[in-house]
C-alpha positions, 0 to 999 in steps of 0.5 A: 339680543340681551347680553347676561350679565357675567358672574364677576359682574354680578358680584364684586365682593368677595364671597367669605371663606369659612375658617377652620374655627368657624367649621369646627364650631359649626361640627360642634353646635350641629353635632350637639345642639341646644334644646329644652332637656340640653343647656350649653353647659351640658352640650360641652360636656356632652360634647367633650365626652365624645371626643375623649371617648374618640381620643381613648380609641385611638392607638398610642401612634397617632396620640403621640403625634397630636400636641394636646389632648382634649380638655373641657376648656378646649371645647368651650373655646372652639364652643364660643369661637375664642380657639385661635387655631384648629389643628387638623387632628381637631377637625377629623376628631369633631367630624368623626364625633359629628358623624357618630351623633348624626347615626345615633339621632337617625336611629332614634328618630326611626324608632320613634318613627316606628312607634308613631306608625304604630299608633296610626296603625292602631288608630286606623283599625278602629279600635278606639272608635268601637269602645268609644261608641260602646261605652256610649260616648259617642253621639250624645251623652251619658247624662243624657235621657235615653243615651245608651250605657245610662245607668237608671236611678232608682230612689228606693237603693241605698246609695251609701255604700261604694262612694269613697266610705 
């Protein structure tokens, strides 16, 4: 019979822990992440807003407990991982934020859901098939002889008028 290997055999590395500055950067990068119409100057701010939007919210108690308020500088350093220390009230803050965000992208990616099934939808119906083989746009062509929707010339009509005079 094979003996399996035990589970402090297979590694005797330590597995890393992931600090309260490695987690608070992690909330903050996921929560507000960079992409084509987002640098990170604008990710901070954005960033930044929420969490005083969050910090305005809360009652006179629980601001009074707290040692700091949020600043922009304080955001950029948990940004950039340069924050020595996370407080408690930093993590809650960022979680809350993160959460909030995640909400509000789930709702944006129903509705543009929404509207993606409406344009299958339509699609499927049929509609823009039916025009397009109307209007002679199908098989063939227009400039084609004999393709339906060709209008015929005729050398004898004046062709001035109608063409940009």
């Amino acid at each position: 019979m094979e003996k399996l290997p035990e589970i402090s055999d297979v590694s005797s590395e330590p597995t890393p822990t992931m600090t309260d500055t490695a987690l608070a950067q992690e909330l903050l990068q996921e929560a507000f992440p960079i992409h084509a119409g987002r640098n990170i100057k604008a990710a901070i701010g954005d960033a930044y807003d929420a969490l005083r939007r969050r910090e305005r919210a809360l009652p006179r108690t629980a601001l009074d407990e707290r040692n700091r308020q949020w600043t922009e500088r304080r955001v950029k350093s948990i940004w950039q991982r340069e924050a020595r220390r996370i407080d408690h009230y930093e993590i809650e803050d960022l979680t809350a934020v993160a959460v909030e965000e995640a909400r509000i992208e789930r709702q944006r990616l129903k509705a543009r859901e929404q509207r993606l099934a409406a344009l299958i939808a339509a699609q499927d119906e049929g509609a823009h098939r039916e025009t397009y083989h109307n209007r002679g746009w199908g098989m063939g062509g227009r400039d084609l002889p004999g393709a339906s929707g060709a209008a015929e010339f005729d050398a004898d009509t004046d062709q001035s008028e109608g063409w940009g005079r």
